[in-house]
N, C-alpha and C positions, 0 to 999 in steps of 0.2 A: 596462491592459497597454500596452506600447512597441508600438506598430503597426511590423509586418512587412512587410508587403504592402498595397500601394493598391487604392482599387476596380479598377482593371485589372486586378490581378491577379484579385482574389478575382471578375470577371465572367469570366473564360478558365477557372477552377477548378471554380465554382459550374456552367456550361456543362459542361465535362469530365465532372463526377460525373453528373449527368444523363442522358448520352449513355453512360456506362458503365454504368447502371443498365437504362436503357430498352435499350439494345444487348447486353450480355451478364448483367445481371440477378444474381441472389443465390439463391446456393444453399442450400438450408436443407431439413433432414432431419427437420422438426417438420411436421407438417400442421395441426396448429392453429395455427400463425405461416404455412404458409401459406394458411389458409384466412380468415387475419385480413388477409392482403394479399390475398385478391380481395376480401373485402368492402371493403376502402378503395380499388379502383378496378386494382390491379397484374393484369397476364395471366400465368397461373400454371399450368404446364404439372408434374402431377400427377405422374405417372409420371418425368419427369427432376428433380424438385423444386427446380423454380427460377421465381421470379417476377420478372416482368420489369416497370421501373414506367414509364409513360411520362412523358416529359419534364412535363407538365402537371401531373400529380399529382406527384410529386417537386417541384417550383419551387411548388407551392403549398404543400406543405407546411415546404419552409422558409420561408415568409413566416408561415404557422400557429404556428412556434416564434416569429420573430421579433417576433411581436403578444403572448406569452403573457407574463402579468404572474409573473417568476420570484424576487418580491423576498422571498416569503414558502416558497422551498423549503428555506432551512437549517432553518426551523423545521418542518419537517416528518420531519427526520431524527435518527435515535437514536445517539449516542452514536459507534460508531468511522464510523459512517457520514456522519458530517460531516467526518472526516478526507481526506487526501488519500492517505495511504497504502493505507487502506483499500476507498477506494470511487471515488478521484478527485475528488472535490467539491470545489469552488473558489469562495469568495465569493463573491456578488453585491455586498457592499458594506465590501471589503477593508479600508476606512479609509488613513490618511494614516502612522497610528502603526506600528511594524516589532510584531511580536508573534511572540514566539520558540516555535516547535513544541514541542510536549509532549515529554518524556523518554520513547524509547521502550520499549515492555512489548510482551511475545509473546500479541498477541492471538489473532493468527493466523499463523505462518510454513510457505509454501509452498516450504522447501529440504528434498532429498531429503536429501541429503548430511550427515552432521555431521563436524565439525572436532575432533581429540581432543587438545585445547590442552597436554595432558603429553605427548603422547608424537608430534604433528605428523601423524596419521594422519589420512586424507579417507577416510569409510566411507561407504555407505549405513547410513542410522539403525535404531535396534531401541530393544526394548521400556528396557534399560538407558540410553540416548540421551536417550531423550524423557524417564522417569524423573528424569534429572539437570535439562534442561531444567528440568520442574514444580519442584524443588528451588529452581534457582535463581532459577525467576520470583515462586516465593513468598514468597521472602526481600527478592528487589530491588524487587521494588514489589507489594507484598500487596494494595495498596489496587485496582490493576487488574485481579487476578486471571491467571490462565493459562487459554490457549489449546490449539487444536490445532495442535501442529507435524508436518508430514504425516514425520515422523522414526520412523516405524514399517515403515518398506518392505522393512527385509532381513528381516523374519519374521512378514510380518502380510500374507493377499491382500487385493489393491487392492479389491475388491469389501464389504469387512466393516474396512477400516481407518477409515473414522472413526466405527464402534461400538466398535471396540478401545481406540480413542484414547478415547472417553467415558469406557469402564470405567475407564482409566488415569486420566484426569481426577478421575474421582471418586473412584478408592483413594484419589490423594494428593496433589490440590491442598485448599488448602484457600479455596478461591474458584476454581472451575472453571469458565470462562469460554464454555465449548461448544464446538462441532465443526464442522467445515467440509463440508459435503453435496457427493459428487460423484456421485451418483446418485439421484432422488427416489424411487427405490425401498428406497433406507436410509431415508425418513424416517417411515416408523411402528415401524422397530423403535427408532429414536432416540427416538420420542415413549410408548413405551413405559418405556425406560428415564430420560428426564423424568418418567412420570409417577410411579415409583418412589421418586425422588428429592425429591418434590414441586415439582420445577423448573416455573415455568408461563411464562418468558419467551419466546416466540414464535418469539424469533432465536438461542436455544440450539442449533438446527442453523441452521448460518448460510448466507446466501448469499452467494459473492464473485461477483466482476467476472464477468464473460460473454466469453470470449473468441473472436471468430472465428478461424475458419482461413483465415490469408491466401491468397491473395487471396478474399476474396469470397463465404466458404460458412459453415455451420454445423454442426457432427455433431451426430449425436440425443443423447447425453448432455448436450451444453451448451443444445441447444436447448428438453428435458424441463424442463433448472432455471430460463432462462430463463423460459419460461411458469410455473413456481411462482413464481418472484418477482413475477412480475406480476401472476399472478392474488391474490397475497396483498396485492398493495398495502401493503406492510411496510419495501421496502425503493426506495429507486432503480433506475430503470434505468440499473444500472451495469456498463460498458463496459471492456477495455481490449484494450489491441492489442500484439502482441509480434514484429511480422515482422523480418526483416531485409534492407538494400536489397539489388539484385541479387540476390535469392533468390528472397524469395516476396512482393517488392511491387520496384517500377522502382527503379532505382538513383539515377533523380534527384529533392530534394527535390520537385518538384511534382507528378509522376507517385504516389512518396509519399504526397500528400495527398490526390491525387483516390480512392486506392484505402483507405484511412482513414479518409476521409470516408464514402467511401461504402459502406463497413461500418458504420459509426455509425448514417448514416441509415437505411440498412434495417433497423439493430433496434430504432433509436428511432421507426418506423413501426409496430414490432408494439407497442412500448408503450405507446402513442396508441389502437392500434386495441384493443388486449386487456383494457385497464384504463381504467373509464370517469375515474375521480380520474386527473386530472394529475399524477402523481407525476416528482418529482425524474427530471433527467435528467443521466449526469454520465458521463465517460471518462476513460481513461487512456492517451494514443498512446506506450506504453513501447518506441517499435520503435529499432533497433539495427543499427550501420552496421560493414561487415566490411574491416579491412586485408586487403587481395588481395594483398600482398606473403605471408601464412603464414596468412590463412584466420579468424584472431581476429576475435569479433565484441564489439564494445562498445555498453553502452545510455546511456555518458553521455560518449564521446569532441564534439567539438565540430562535425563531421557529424551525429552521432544528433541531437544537441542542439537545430538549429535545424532541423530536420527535426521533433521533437518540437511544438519551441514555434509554428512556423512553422501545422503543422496545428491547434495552440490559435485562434492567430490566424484564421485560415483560417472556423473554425466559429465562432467568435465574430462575425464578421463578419456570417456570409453568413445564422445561425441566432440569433442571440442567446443560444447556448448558452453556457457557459465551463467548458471542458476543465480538467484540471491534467496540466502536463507530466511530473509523477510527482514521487515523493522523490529523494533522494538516491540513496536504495539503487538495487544490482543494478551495482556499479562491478565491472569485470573482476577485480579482485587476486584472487591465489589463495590468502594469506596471511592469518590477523589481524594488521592492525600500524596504528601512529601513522598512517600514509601511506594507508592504506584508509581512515578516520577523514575522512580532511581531502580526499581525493578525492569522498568521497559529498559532505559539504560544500559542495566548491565546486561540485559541480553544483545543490546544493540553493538556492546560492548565485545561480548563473544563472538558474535559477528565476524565484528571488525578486525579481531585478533587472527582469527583463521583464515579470511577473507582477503584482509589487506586494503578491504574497503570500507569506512564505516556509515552504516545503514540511518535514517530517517530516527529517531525515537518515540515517535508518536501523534498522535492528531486527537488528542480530547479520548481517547476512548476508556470505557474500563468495562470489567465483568470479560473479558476474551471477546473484545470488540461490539460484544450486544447491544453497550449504553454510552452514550455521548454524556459527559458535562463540561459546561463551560470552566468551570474553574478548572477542571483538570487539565483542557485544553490549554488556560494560560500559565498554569505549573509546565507543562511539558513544554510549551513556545519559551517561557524563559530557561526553563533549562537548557534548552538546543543552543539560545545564543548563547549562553556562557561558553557553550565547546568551544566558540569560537579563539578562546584563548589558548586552543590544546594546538594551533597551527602552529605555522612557522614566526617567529616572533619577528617584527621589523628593528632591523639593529642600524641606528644612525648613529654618529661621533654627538650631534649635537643633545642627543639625545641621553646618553649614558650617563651625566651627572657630576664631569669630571669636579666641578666646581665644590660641588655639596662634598664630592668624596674630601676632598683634601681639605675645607671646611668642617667637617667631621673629625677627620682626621682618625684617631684609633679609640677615638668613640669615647675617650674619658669624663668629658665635659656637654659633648652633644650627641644628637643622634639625629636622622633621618626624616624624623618627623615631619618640621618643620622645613627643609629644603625647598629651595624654589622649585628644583625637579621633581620632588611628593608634590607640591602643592599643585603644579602645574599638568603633570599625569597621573592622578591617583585617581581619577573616573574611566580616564582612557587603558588603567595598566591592570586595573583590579576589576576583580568580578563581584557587582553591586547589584544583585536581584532584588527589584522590587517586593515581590511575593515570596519568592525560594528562599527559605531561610538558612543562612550557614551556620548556624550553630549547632551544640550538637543535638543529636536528637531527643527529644522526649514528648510526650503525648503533648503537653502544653506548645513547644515550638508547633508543632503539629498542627494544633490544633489554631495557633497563631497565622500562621501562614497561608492555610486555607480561610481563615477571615479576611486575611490582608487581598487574600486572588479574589473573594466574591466584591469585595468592596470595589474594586477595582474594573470586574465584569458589569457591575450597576453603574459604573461610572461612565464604562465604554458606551453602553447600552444608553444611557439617560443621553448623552450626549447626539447620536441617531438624528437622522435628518432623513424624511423619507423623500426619495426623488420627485421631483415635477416635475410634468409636460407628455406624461407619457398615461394618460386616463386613455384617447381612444384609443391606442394601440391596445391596449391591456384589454378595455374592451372587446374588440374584434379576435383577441388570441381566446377572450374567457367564448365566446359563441363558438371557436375553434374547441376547446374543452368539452362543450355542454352539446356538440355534435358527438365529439369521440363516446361520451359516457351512451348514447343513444346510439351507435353503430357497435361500440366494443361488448 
């Protein structure tokens, strides 16, 4: 990574978070995280549930990360959990060669909102929304399977929506991908209706990121999943942080980082103390800096940005951990278009530059993650494959064209055009986006290419086959369902 800060800094920082811990400490609404900070040494006053860590244990325990041998934690992680979109998780051994992020697939999208690309409407999602969704993610890439998109909210309670989302998973994906757990008390009626399915993979109800409430506290709902994640040892302890400055963390970069820091470190304290295996430790500081001229908050203007990458550096330093500064995604536009596309990009972009590794560019989202649409989604999946020509190029003898060259010769009479070598690699050598238009820009391309991506999503979509053979099962999970909505 481009170092940001000298040891100066990162001694005034490392200091700072210390003194905010041992002085106003972390609040947290779990008692078994905090009964797992007095046993590691923190004074933990029960009744206001806050522990407070002193300076010693804190400074020793970053020195405890920076001793731990972390060259064998990718291999410890399943599948989106090595991702960075997913979990934040960032090489230890990035390598020298650029490697282009995978084509995104809706594993999992946390936008309430959906986009209704014919008609320009911003709705809260319903059972029709997410429906389309499964449709489309079955078609665009089957091989990944479909997720839970939390696109059920205008007719589903929060309390049984990602049992809801299962059943729908299961009517009509046909590789359904599992559900996103916001309360551990969904998760034996989820493991019920796995076990109808015959599903036995572990991470079917999934666990995401862990998110504090800025400044410096935890609610009992995040803090119940954090402790299953941990106690199952299944998954990292994965982090991410969504404040914004001058709100609910200082407005100046390092103020920033001392209060992002040291949210990390207090819950990568509990996951030290709670889970005896070393598991993965990894975050995501997705926070978001607000124009005070009209109140707009962005998570990837060039304030966020180094504020992001700055607290990468920061813990990398001081812990020998390695943050990712997030994907792409969660760019302000409130539109699908070209310009949303190439905005997530080049942050993904900046990323990558500092980084050494280049980040994910996006999954459909827009508005800073609140609204899903499908056409953006297929703007951004064709953009990702194109990176794929920024690798390393394959260089064969037979391939270089000696024939056309000296056919050509110094070009007086011919050219390249017509070459058996053009003819025969010019899909395989050039980048032919369907939707993404190369030309150059103007409202009209614009406005081009986003017809060409809806045409396209009616076409995936029309094409849809919903699975058969699977009525009782669906059955017996929807009585699984219509017990939860009557016990939750």
């Amino acid at each position: 990574m481009i170092g940001i800060l000298n040891e100066a800094d990162v001694g005034v920082l490392s200091d700072a978070v210390c003194e905010v811990l041992e002085k106003q400490g972390f609040n947290c609404e779990s008692r078994t995280i905090l009964e797992a900070y007095e046993s590691g040494g923190a004074l933990v006053d029960y009744e206001a549930q806050v522990a407070k860590f002193p300076r010693e244990v804190m400074q020793g325990f970053a020195e405890a990360l920076r001793n731990e041998d972390k060259s064998g934690w990718r291999d410890q992680l399943e599948v989106e959990d090595r991702d960075v979109i997913y979990s934040g998780f960032h090489p230890y051994n990035a390598g020298s060669e650029f490697i282009a992020p995978k084509p995104p697939y809706m594993f999992h999208n946390l936008s309430t909102y959906y986009y209704d690309d014919d008609t320009g409407e911003r709705r809260l999602g319903n059972h029709t929304d997410f429906i389309k969704l499964i449709q489309l993610g079955d078609m665009l890439h089957p091989e990944q399977g479909m997720g839970h998109a939390l696109n059920l909210v205008a007719d589903t309670p929060t309390a049984i929506e990602p049992l809801e989302a299962a059943l729908v998973l299961l009517e009509h994906s046909h590789n359904p991908r599992g559900v996103y757990v916001m309360d551990v008390r969904q998760i034996p009626y989820l493991e019920e209706i796995e076990a109808i399915f015959g599903i036995e993979d572990p991470r079917w109800h999934w666990m995401a990121n862990i998110c504090p409430i800025s400044p410096l506290k935890l609610d009992r709902l995040a803090g119940e999943r954090y402790v299953h994640m941990l106690q199952t040892g299944l998954y990292p302890a994965k982090l991410a942080a969504m404040p914004v400055s001058g709100v609910n963390m200082p407005i100046t970069t390092g103020g920033t980082i001392v209060v992002i820091a040291a949210e990390f470190m207090a819950l990568w304290f509990a996951a030290r103390a709670l889970q005896p295996k070393k598991i993965p430790l990894t975050g995501m500081p997705i926070l978001g800096t607000m124009d005070l001229s009209n109140g707009n908050v962005s998570f990837t203007a060039f304030d966020a940005a180094i504020r992001r990458l700055s607290i990468c550096d920061f813990v990398r330093q001081w812990t020998g951990v390695q943050l990712a500064p997030g994907p792409g995604e969660w760019t302000p536009t409130k539109k699908p278009s070209m310009y949303c596309t190439l905005e997530k990009a080049y942050f993904a972009m900046i990323a990558a530059s500092f980084t050494g590794y280049h980040p994910e560019i996006g999954v459909g989202h827009i508005d800073s993650g609140l609204t899903i649409s499908p056409v953006q989604l297929l703007l951004d999946h064709e953009f990702t494959q194109g990176l794929q020509f920024l690798e390393k190029p394959v260089i064969k003898r037979e391939e270089l064209g000696l024939d056309g060259i000296f056919d050509v010769g110094f070009g007086y009479n011919e050219n390249f055009l017509m070459t058996e070598n053009t003819l025969e690699h010019m899909r395989s050598a050039t980048w032919m986006p369907n939707s993404f238009s190369r030309d150059a820009w103007t409202p009209e391309a614009d406005a081009a290419a986003l017809a060409r991506a809806a045409a396209r999503v009616r076409e995936l979509v029309s094409e849809y086959r919903k699975p058969e053979g699977r009525e009782d099962q669906v059955a017996a999970a929807r009585a699984v369902v219509e017990r939860a909505k009557r016990e939750m």
